[in-house]
C-alpha positions in Angstrom: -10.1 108.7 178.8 -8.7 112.3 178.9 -5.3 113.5 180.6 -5.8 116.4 182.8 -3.7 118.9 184.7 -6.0 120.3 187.5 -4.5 123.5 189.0 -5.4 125.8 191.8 -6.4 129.4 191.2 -5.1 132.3 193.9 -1.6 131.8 193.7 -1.0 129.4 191.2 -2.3 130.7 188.2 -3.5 134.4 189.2 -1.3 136.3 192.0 -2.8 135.7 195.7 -3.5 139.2 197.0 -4.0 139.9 200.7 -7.3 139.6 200.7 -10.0 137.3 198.7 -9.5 137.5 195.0 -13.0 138.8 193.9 -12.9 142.0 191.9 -11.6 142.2 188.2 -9.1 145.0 189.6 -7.5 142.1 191.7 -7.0 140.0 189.1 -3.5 139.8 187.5 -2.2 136.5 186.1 1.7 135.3 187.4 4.2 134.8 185.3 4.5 131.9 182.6 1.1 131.0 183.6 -1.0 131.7 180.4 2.0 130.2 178.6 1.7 127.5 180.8 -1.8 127.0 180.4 -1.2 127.3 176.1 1.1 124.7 176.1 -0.7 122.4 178.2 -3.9 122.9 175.5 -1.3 122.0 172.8 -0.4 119.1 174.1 -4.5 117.6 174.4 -4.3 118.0 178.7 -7.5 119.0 179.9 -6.8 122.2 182.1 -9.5 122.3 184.9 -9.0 125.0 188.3 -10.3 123.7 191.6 -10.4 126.4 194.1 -11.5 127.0 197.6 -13.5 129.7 197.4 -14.2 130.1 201.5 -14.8 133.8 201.4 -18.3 133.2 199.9 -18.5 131.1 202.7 -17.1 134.1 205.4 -19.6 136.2 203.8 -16.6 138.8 201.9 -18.3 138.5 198.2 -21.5 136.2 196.7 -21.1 133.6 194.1 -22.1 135.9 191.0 -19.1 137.7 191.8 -17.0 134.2 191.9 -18.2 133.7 188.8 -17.6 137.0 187.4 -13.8 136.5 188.1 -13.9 133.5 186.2 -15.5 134.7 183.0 -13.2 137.7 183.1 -10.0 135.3 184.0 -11.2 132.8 180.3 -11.6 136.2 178.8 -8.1 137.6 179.7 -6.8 134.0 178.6 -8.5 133.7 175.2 -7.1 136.9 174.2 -3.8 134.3 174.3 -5.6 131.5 172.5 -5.2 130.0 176.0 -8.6 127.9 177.2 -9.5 126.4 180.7 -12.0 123.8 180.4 -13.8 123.8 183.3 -13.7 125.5 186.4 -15.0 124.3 189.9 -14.8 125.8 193.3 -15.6 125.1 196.8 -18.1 127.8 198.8 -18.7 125.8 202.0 -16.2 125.9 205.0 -17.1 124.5 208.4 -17.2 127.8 210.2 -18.7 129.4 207.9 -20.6 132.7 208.8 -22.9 132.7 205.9 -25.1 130.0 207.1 -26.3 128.0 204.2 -22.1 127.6 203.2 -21.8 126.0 207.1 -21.1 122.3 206.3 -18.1 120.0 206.0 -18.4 119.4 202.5 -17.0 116.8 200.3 -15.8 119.3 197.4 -13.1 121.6 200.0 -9.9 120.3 199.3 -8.2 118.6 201.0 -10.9 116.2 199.6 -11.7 115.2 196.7 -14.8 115.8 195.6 -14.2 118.4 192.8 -11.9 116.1 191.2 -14.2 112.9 191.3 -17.1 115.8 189.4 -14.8 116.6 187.0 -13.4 113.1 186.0 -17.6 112.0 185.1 -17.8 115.3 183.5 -15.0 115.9 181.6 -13.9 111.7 181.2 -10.6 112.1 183.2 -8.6 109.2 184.0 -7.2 110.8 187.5 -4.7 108.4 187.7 -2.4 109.8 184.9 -3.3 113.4 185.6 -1.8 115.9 187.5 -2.4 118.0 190.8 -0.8 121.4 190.2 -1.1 123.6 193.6 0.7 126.4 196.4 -0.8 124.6 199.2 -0.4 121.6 201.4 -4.5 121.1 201.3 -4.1 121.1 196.9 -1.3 118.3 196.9 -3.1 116.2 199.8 -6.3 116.4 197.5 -4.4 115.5 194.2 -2.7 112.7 196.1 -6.3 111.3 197.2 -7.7 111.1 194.1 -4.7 109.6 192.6 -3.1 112.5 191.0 0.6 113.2 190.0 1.7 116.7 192.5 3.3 119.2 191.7 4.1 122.1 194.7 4.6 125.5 192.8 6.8 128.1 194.7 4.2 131.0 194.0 2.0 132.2 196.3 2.3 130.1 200.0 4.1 127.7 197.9 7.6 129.1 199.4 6.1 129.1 203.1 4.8 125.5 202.6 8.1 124.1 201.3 9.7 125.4 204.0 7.5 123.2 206.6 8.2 120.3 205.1 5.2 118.1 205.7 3.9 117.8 201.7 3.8 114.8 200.1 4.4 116.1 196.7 6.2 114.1 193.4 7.8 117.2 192.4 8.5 120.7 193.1 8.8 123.5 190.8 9.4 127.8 190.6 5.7 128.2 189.0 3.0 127.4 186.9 5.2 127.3 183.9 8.5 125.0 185.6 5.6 122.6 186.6 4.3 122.2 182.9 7.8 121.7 181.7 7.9 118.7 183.8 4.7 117.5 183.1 5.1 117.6 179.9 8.6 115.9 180.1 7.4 113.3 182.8 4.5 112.4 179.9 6.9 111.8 177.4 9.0 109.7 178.8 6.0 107.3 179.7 5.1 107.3 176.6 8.5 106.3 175.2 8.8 103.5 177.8 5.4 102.4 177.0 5.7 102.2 173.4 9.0 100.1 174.1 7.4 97.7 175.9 4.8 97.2 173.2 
């Protein structure tokens, strides 16, 4: 079974504007994080984004243009030899104003459904992967399904530390802090497992 780091998008990866991230011109990546994302390809970690995507859901842009974002986002990162291998997003919220998004899905995090897709999809053993997100709702998810967290200081990250009520293994600066750890945490397993056999 695969390793995999699953990160959130808007603030984690890509800078959280004020608004829903829909349009190419809001797009800008935060520092380290297509470094962040190369290394962890180097090192054979499945990278996979789960995002809540609720302003589909609040009627502000469609899917196509969810979508959109995302294909310009791999683009911008290929040009890096940086690679995501799969993307999945929540459209639903419970108040939703668009009414065919009006349900209490399984997929918005704080649950867990994206990650349980993507482990039959993509062969992920969630219990030695890793939950990389800005949000309380990101490390609760991560923890559900089993994951490693990591808290990132970017985007609400900051505001979230602050309240103290996260459940996190680590925290880190960004995107690119929180690799270095992973990739140091994995390591040292490794070293302690091969000891033992």
């Amino acid at each position: 079974m695969q390793q995999a780091v699953f990160i959130d998008r808007d603030g984690v990866i890509t800078r959280d504007p004020p608004h829903f991230a829909h349009r190419p011109d809001q797009m800008q990546f935060n520092n380290g994080s297509i470094e962040a994302i190369k290394r962890l390809n180097k090192n054979n970690f499945k990278v996979v984004v789960v995002s809540n995507q609720s302003g589909i859901a609040y009627g502000y842009f469609i899917e196509q243009e969810a979508d959109r974002f995302h294909r310009l986002m791999t683009e911008e990162l290929a040009l890096y030899n940086a690679k995501i291998d799969a993307i999945y997003y929540c459209p639903h919220h419970p108040n939703a104003k668009v009414k065919r998004y009006r349900l209490n899905c399984d997929c918005r995090k704080p649950h867990t459904g994206m990650f349980e897709k993507a482990a039959k999809e993509l062969n992920i053993d969630l219990k030695n992967s890793f939950m990389v997100g800005d949000r309380k709702t990101d490390i609760d998810a991560g923890n559900a399904s089993g994951c490693k967290t990591i808290l990132v200081l970017t985007g609400h990250g900051l505001e979230e530390f602050r309240n103290n009520t996260i459940n996190y293994n680590h925290v880190a600066s960004n995107l690119l802090r929180a690799v270095d750890y992973i990739l140091h945490f994995s390591k040292t397993i490794n070293i302690i497992t091969n000891r033992k056999t």
